[in-house]
KOLDRENVO-946554 format. One record per residue: residue in three letters; x, y, z of N, C-alpha, C in turn. Coordinates in pm, whole numbers, padded with zeros to 5 digits, always signed. Atoms other than C-alpha are relative to their C-alpha. Layout:
KOLDRENVO-946554
ALAXYZXYZXYZ;...
end
This chain:
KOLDRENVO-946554
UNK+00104+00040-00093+02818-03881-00938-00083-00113-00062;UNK+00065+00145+00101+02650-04244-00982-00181+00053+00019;UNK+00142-00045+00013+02277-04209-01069-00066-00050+00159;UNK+00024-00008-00085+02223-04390-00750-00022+00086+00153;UNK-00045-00116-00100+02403-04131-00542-00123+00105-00014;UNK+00131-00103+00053+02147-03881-00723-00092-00035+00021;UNK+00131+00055-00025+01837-04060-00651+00010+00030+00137;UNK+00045-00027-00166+01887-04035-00291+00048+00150+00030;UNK-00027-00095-00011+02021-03703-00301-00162+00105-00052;UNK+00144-00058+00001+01640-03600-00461-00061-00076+00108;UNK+00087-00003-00111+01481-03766-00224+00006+00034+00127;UNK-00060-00100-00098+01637-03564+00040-00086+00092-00006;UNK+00052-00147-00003+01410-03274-00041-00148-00023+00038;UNK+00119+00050-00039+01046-03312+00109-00073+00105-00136;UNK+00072-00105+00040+00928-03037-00143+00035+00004-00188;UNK-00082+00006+00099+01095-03144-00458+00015+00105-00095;UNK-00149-00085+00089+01345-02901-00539+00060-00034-00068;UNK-00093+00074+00082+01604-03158-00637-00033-00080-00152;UNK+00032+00039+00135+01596-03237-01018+00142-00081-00023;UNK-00170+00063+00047+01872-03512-01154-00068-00058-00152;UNK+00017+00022+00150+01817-03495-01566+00096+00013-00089;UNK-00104-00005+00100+02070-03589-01801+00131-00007+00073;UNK-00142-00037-00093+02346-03646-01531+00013+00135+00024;UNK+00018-00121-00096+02263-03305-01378-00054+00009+00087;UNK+00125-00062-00115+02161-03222-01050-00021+00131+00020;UNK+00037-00146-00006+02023-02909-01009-00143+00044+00140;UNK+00057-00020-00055+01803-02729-00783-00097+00121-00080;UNK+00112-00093+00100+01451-02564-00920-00084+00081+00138;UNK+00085-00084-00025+01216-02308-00788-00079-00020+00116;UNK+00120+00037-00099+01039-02519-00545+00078-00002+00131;UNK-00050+00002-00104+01328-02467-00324-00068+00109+00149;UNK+00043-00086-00105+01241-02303+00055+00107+00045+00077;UNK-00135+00023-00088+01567-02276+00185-00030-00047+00145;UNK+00025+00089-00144+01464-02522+00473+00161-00049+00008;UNK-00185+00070-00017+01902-02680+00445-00041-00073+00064;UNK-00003+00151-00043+01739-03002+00483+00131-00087-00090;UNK-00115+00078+00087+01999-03127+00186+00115+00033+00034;UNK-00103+00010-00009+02255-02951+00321+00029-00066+00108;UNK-00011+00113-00137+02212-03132+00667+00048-00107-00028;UNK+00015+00130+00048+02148-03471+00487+00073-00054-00093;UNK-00095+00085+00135+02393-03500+00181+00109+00004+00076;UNK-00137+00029+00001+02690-03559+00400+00104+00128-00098;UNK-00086-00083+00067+02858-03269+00223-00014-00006-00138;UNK+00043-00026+00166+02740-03317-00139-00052+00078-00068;UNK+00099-00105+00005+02521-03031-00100+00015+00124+00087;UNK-00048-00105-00062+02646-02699+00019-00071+00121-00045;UNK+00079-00096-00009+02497-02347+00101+00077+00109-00026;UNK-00100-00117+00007+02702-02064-00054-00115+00140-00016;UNK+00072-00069-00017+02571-01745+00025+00107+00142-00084;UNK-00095-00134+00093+02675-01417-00165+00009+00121+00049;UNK-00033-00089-00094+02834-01143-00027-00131+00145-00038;UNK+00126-00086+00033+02538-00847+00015+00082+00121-00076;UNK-00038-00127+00066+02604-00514-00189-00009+00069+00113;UNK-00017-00035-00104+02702-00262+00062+00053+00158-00062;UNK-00041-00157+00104+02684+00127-00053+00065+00073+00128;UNK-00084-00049-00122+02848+00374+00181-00124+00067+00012;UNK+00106-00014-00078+02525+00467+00369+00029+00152+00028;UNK-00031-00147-00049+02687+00844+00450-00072+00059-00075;UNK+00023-00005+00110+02607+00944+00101-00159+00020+00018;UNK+00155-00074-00008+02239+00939+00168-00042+00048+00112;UNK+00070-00081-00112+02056+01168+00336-00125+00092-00027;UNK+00133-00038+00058+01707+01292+00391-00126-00068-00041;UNK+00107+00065+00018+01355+01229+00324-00108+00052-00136;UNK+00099-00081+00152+01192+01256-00035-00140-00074+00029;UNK+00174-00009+00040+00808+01228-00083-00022+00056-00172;UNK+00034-00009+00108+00735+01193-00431-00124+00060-00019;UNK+00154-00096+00049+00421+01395-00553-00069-00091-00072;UNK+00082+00079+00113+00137+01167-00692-00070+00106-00059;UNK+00089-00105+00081+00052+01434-00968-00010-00030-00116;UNK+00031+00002+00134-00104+01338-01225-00154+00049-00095;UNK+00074-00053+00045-00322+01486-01499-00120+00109+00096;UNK+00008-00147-00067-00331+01857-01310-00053-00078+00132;UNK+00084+00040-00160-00453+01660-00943+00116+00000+00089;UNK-00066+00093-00088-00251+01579-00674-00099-00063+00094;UNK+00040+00118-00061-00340+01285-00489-00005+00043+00190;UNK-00015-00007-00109-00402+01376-00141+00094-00099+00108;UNK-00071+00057-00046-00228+01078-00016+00152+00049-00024;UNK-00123-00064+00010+00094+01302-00107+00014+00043+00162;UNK+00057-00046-00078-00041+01516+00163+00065-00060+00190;UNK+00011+00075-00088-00047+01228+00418+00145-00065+00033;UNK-00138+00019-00024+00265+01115+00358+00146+00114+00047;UNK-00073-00076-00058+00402+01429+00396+00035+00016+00133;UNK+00042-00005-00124+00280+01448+00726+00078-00090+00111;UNK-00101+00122-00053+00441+01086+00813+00167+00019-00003;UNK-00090-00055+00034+00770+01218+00684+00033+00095+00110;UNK-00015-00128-00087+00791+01513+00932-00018-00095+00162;UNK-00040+00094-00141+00733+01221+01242+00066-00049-00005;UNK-00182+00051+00004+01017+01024+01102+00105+00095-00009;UNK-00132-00110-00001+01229+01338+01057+00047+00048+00185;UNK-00067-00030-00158+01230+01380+01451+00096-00089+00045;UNK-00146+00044-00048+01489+01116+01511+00111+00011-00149;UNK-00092-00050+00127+01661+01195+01139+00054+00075+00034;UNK-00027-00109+00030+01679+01538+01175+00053+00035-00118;UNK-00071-00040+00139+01752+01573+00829-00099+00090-00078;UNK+00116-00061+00115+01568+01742+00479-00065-00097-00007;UNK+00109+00048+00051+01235+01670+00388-00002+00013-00103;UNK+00001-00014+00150+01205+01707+00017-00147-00054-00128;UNK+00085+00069+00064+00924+01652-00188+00046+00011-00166;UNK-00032+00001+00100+00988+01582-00593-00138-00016-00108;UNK+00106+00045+00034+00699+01662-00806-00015+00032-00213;UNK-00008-00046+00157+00659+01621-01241-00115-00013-00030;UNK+00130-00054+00092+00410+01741-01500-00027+00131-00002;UNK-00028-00156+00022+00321+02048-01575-00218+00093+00052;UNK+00106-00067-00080+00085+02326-01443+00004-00025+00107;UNK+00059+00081-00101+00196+02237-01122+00010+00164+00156;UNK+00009-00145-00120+00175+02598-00917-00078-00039+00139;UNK+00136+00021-00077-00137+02531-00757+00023-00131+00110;UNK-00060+00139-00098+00026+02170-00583+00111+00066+00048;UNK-00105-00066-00051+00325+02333-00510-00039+00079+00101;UNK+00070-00094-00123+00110+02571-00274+00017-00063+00109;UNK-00013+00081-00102-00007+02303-00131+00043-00076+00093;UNK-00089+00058-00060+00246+02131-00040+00039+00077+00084;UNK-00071-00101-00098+00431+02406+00093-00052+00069+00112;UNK+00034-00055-00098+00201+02447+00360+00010-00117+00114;UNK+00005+00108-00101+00291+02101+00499+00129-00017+00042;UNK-00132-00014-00047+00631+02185+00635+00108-00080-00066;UNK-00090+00039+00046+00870+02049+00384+00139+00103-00024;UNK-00118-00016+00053+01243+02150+00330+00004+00112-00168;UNK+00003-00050+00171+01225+02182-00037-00069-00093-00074;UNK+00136+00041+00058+00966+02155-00305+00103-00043-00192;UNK-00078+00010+00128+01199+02011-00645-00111-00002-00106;UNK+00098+00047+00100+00958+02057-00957+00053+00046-00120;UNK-00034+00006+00146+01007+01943-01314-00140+00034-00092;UNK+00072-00033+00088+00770+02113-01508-00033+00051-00131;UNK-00012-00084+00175+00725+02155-01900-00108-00049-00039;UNK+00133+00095+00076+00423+02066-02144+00024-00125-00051;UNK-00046+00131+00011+00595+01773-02241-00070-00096+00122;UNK+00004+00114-00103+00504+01610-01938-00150+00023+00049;UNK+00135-00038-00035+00119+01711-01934-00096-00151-00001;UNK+00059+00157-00044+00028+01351-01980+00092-00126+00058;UNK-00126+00101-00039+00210+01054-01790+00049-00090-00092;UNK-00047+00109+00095+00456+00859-01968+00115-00065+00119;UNK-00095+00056-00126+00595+00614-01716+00131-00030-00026;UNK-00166+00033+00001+00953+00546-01880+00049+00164-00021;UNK-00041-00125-00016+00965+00970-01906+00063+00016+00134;UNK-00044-00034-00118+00883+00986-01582+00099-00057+00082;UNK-00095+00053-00042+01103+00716-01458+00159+00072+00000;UNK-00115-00013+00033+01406+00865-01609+00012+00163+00089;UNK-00024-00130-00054+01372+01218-01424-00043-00005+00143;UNK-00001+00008-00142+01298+01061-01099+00128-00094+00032;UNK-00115+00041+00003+01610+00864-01168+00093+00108+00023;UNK-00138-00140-00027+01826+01172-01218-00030+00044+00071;UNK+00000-00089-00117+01689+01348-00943+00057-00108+00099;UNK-00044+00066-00093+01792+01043-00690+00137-00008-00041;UNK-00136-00003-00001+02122+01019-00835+00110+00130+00012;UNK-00154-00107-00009+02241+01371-00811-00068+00072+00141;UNK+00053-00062-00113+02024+01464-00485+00058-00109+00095;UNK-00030+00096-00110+02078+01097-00312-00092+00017+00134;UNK+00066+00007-00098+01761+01093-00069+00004-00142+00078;UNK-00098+00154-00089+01862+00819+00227-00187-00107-00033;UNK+00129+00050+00018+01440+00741+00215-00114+00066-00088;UNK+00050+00039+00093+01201+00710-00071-00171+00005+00028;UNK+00136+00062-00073+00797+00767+00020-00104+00038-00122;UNK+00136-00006+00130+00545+00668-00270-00125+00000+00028;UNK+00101+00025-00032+00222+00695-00253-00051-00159-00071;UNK+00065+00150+00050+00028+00315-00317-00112+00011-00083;UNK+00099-00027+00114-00179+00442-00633+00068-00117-00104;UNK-00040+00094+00143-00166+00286-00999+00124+00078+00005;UNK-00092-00087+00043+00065+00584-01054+00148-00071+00043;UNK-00082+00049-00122+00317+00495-00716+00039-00138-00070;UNK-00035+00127-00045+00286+00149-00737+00092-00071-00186;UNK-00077+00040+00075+00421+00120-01096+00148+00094-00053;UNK-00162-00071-00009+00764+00391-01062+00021-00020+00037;UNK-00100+00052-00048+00850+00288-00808+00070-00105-00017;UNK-00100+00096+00003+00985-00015-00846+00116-00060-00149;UNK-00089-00012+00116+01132+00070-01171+00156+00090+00092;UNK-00156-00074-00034+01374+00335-00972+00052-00116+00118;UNK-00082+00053-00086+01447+00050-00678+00044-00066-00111;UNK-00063+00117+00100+01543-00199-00956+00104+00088-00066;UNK-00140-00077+00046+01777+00114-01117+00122-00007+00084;UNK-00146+00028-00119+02008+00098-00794-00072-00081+00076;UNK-00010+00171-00059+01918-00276-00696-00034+00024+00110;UNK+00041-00021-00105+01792-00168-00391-00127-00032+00068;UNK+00152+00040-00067+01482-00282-00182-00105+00076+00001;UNK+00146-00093-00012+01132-00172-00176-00128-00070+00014;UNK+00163+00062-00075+00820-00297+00020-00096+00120-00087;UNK+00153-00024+00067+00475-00248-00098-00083-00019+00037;UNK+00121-00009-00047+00156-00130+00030+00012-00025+00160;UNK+00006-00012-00180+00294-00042+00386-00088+00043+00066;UNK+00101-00070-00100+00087+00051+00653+00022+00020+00113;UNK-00012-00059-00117+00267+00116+00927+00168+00055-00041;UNK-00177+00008+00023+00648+00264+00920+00069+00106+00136;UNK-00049-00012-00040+00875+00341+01132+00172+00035+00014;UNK-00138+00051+00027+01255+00404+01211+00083-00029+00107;UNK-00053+00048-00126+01542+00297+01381+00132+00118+00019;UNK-00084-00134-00015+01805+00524+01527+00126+00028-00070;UNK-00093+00002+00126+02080+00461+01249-00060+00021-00116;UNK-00008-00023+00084+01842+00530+01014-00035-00071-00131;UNK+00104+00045+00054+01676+00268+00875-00130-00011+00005;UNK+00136+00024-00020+01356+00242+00776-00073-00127+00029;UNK+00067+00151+00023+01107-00007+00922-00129+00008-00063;UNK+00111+00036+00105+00886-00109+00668-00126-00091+00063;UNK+00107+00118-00069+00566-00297+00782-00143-00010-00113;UNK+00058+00015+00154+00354-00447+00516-00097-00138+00067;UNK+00114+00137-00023+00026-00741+00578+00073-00107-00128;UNK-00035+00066+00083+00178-01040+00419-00076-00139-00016;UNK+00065+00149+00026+00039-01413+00331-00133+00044+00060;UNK+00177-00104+00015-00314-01239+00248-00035+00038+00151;UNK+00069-00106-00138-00316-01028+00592+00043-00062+00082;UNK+00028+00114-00141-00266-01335+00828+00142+00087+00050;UNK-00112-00042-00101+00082-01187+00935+00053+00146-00086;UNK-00081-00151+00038+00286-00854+00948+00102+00032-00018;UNK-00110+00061-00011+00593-00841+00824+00096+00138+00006;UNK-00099-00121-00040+00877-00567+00928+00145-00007-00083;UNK-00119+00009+00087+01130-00538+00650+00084+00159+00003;UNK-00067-00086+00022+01438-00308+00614+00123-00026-00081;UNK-00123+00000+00134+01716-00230+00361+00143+00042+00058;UNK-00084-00079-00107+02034-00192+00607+00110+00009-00109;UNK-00097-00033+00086+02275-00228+00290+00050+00098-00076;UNK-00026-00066+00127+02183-00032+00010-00110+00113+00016;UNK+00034-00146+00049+02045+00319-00050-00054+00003-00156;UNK+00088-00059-00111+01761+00445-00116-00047-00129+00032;UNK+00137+00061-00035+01498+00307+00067-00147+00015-00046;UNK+00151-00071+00074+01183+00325-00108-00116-00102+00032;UNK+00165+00073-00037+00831+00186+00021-00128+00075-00109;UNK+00089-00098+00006+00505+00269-00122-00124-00003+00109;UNK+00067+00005-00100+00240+00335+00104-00133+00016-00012;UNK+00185-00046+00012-00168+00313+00162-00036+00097-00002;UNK+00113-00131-00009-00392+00572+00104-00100-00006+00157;UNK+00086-00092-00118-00555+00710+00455+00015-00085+00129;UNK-00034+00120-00083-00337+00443+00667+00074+00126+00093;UNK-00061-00070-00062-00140+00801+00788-00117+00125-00014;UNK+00004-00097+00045-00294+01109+00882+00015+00121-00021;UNK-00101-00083+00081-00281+01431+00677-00017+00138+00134;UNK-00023-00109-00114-00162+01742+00923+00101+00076+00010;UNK-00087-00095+00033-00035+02075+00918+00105+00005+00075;UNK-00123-00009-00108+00302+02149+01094-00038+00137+00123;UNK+00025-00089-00090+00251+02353+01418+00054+00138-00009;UNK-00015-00155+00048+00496+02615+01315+00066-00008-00184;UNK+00008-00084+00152+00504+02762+00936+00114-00034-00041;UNK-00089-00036+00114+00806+02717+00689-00041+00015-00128;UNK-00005-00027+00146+00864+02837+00372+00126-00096-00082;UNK-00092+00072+00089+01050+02607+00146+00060+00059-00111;UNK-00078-00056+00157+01286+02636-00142-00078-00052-00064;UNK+00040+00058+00083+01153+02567-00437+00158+00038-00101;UNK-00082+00027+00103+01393+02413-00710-00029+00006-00106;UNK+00073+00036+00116+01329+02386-01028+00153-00072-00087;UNK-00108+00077+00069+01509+02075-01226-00055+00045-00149;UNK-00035-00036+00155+01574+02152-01583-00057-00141-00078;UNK+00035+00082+00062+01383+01981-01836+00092-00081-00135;UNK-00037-00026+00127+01569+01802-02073-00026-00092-00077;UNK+00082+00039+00133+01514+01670-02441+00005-00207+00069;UNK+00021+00134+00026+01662+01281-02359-00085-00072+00102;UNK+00110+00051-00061+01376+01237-02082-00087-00054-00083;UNK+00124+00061+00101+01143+01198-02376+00013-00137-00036;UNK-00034+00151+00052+01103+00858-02464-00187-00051-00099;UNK+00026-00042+00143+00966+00831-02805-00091-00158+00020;UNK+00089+00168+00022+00838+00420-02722-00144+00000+00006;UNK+00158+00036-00054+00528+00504-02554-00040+00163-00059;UNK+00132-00121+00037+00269+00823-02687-00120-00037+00049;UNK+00127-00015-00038-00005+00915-02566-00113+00060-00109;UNK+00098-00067+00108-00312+00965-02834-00095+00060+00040;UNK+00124-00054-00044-00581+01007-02633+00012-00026+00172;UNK+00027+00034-00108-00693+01042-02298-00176-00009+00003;UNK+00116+00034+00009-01043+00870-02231-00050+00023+00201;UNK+00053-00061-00157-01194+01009-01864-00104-00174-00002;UNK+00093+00103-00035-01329+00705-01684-00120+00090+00088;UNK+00120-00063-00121-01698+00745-01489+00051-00004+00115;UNK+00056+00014-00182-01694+00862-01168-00060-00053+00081;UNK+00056+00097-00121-01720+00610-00901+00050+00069+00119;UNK-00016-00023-00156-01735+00675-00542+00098-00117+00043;UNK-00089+00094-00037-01410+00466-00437-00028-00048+00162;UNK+00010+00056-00187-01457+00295-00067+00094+00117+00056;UNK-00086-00037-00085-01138+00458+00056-00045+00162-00010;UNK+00076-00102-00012-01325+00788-00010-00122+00012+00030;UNK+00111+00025-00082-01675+00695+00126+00005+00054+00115;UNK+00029-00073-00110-01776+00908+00392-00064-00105+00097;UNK+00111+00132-00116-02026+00614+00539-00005-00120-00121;UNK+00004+00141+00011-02005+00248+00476-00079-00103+00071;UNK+00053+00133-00024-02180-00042+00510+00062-00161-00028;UNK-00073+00099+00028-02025-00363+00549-00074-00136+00029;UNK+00083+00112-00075-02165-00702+00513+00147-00144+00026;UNK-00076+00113-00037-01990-01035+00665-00050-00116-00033;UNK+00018+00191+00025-02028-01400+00673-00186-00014+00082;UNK+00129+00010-00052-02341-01329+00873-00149-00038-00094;UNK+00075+00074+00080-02561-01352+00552+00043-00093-00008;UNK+00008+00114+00026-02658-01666+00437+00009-00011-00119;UNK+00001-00023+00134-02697-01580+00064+00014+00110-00064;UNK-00013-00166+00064-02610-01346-00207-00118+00078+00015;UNK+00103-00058+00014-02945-01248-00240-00033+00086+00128;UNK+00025-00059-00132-02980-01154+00107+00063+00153+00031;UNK-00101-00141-00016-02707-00832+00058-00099+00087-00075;UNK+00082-00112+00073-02995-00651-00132-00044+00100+00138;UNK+00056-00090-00111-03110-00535+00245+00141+00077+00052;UNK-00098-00051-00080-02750-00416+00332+00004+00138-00150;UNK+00034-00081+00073-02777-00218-00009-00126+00108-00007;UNK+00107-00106-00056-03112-00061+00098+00056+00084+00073;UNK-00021-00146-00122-02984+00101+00394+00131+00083-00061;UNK-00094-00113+00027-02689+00205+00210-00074+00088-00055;UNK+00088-00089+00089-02938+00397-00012-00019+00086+00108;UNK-00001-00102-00097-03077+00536+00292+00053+00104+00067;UNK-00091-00046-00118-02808+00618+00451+00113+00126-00095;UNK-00156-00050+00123-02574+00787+00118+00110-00051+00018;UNK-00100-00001-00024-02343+00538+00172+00041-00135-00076;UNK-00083+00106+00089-02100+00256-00019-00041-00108+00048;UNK+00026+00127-00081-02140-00100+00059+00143-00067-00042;UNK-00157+00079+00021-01820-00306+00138-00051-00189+00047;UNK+00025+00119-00048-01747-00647+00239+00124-00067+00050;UNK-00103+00028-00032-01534-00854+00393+00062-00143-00088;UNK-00069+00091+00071-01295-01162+00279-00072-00117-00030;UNK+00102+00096+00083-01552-01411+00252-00086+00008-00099;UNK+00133-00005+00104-01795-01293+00040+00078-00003-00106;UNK-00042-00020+00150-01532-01228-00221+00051-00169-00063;UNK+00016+00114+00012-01427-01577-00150-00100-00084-00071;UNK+00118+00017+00110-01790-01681-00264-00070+00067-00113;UNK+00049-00051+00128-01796-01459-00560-00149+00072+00051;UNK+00077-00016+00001-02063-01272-00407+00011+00181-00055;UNK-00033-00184+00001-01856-00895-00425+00036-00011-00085;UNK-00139-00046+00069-01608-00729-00634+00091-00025+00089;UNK-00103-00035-00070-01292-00766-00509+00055+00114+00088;UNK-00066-00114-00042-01223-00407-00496-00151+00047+00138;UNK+00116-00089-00145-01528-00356-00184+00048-00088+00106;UNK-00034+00071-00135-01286-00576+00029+00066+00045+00120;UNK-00047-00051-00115-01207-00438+00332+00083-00041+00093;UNK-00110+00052-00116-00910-00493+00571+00151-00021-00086;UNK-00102+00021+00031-00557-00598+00520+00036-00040-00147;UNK-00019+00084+00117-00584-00787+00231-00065+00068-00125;UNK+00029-00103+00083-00786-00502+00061-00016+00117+00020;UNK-00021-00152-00008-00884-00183+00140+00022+00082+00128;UNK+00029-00075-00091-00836+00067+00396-00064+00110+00050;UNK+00097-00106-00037-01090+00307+00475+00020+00056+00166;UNK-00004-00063-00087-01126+00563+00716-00139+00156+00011;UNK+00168-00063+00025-01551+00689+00689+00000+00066+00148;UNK+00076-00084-00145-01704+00926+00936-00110-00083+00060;UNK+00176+00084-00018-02015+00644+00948+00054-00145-00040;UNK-00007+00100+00056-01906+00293+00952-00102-00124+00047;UNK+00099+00130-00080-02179-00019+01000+00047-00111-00077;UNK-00018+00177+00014-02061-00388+01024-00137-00096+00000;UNK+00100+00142-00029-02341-00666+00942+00043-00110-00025;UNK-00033+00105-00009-02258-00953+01067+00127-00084-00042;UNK-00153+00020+00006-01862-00915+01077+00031-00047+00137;UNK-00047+00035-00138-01713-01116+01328+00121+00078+00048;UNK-00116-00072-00037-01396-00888+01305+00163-00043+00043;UNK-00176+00097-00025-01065-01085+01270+00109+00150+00021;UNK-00097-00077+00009-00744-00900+01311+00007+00076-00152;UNK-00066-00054+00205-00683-00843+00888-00121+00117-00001;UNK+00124-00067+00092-01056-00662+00876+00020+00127+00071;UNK+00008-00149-00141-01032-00408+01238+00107+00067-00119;UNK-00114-00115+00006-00658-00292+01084-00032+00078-00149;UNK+00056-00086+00167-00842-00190+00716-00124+00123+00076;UNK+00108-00092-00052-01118+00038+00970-00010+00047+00076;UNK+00017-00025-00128-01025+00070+01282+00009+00138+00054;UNK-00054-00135-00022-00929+00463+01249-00164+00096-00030;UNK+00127-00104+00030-01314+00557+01140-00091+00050+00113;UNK+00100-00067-00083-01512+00801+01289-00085-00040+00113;UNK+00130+00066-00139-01803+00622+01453-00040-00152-00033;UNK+00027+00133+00062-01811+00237+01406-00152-00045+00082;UNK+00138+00038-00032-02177+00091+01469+00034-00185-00043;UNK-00002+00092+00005-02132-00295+01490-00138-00106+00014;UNK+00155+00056-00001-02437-00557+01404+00035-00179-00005;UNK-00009+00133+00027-02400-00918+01523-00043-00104+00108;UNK+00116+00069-00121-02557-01212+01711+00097-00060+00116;UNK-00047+00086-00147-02254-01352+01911+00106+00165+00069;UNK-00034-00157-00090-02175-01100+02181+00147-00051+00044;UNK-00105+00031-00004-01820-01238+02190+00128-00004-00133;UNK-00098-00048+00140-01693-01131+01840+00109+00116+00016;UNK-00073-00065-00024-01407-00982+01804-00049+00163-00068;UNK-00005-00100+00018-01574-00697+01627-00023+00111+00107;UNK+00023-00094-00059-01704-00549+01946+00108+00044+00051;UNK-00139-00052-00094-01324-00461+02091+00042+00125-00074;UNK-00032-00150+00094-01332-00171+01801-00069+00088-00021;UNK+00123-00088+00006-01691-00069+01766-00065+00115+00104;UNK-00002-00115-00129-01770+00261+01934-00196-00037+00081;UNK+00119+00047-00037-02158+00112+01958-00048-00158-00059;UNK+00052+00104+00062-02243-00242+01920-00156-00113+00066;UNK+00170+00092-00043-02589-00485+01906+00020-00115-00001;UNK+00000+00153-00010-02571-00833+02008-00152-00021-00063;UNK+00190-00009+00079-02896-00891+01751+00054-00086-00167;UNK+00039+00098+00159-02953-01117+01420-00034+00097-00064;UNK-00016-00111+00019-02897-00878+01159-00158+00005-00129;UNK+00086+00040+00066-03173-01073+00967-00163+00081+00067;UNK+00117-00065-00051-03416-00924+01252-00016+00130-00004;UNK-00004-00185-00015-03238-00598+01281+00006+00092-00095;UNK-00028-00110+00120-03193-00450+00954-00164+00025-00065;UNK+00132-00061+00100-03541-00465+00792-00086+00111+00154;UNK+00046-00050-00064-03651-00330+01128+00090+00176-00012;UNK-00059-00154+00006-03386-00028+01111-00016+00043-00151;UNK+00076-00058+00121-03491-00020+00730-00106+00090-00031;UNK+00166-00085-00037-03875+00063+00836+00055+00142+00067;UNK+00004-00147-00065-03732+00327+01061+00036+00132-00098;UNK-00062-00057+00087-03508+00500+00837-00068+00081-00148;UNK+00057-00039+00114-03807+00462+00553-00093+00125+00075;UNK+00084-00092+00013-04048+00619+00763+00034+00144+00039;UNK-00038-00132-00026-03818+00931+00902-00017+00085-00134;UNK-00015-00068+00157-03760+00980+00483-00118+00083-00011;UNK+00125-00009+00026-04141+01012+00501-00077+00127+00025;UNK+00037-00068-00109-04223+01223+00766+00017+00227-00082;
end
């Protein structure tokens, strides 16, 4: 190929992909697969695609729910997922299965077993009293390879969100993250639905090749609910054995962090929007939380201007809550923020244009300047304290 030929063959790419160094052309990272080059090089530039991996799909069957149990808790979002599990099992009809390790785990095992699962598999020894994520990896490995569950349901904790995708990467297989809606189809795949390019769109992924399917999923995006009529499950018990241990990682200590009140556990919230004008100004949305016993969140701008934490962002792009008491100041209410709140209790909306999209969710809302209305519902609030 003459260097000429190569020069116009990079400038074929609007996005420059095409690299020609050292009499090599090559294609780098910045590719989009737009097959503008393969349009445009006259045939110099071809699209070979690789045949997909293709497991025999019979082979799996069933619905596991992994147990987020760690250090003696389970995670209620187990719970919830269980729950979701048992609405996708009506066009399955298959086992439910939940798989849960660490030890002392009687008391979760109860629990579970009152949320209509199949069978309850638990690996329990003192070995496993503190998490060691390449332990645990390796005994949620062997349980998928000699059980073969067709679908995979993690909870979206620290815990979740870093096994799983150690066991999809063991059998090369797919796995969405931080779903929030799911679904299936009548063969049996799962549809995955996940907020993608920070919330603005929703994207519906599925794994029709390869086995399992494994998602992990939000905390309080499903919810948790008993089965109408009673089973009793098997309980299994997998055999502990010595080469689970993995000698790389120890645990020396465990250090208890403080107790924070997390948003997605907040009973009542307060949320401020773009409606302030300045940081300083969120000290009155922090009053009434005082008043009120309740968290203060925020939405995607403020974190934008460094005015929050990250973690008090509300909606798609951060958290999802689901409070018995929620108040918006001065949220206009885009699509990304409603689908992080829209399931709470009693929404109270506070804003001056009576054409925001927050009022299409709010069970009570004030067309009012929140600058007029809050120190005024402040006074009230102080003087009931009073009284």
């Amino acid at each position: 190929m003459t260097e000429n030929i190569a020069n116009k063959l990079v400038g074929i790419c609007p996005f420059n992909a095409i690299e020609y160094s050292q009499k090599v052309l090559s294609i780098n990272a910045n590719c989009k697969f737009c097959k503008l080059c393969v349009k445009n090089s006259e045939g110099a530039i071809s699209l070979q695609e690789e045949t997909a991996v293709q497991h025999d799909l019979s082979e799996w069957k069933g619905i596991l729910v992994f147990a987020d149990f760690i250090n003696g808790r389970l995670h209620p979002a187990t719970l919830e997922l269980i729950s979701k599990a048992r609405e996708l099992n009506k066009i399955l009809n298959q086992t439910i299965s939940v798989l849960i390790i660490g030890h002392a785990t009687n008391e979760s095992c109860e629990s579970i077993a009152k949320y209509g699962v199949d069978n309850i598999y638990v690996c329990d020894h003192k070995s496993l009293q503190n998490f060691n994520i390449l332990t645990y990896t390796k005994i949620f490995i062997e349980y998928v390879k000699t059980y073969k569950p067709s679908i995979i349901l993690v909870a979206a904790t620290n815990f979740g969100r870093c096994l799983a995708p150690r066991v999809a990467a063991y059998f090369q297989t797919g796995m969405t993250a931080d779903c929030t809606i799911l679904d299936i189809q009548a063969n049996g795949n799962l549809i995955q639905t996940r907020p993608a390019f920070g919330g603005n769109i929703m994207a519906k992924i599925i794994t029709p090749n390869t086995r399992p399917q494994i998602c992990t999923v939000r905390y309080k995006v499903f919810a948790k609910s008993l089965p109408p009529t009673p089973k009793t499950p098997k309980i299994i018990t997998l055999p502990f054995q010595q080469h689970f241990l993995s000698p790389e990682i120890e645990c020396l200590n465990l250090i208890t962090k403080q107790k924070e009140v997390d948003l997605v556990d907040a009973e009542r919230i307060i949320v401020c929007g773009r409606g302030f004008s300045k940081k300083a100004d969120l000290a009155m949305a922090y009053t009434l939380a005082e008043l009120l016993d309740a968290q203060v969140g925020c939405t995607r701008p403020l974190i934008e201007n460094n005015w929050m934490d990250s973690q008090k962002q509300i909606g798609l792009s951060g958290r999802t809550v689901k409070p018995k008491l929620i108040i918006t100041l001065g949220v206009s209410g885009s699509v990304q923020f409603s689908a992080g709140m829209a399931n709470s209790g009693l929404i109270i909306a506070i804003n001056n244009n009576k054409d925001a999209q927050i009022f299409n969710v709010a069970h009570h809302g004030f067309v009012a300047d929140i600058y007029e209305m809050l120190p005024k519902l402040i006074n009230l609030l102080k003087a009931r304290r009073n009284k």
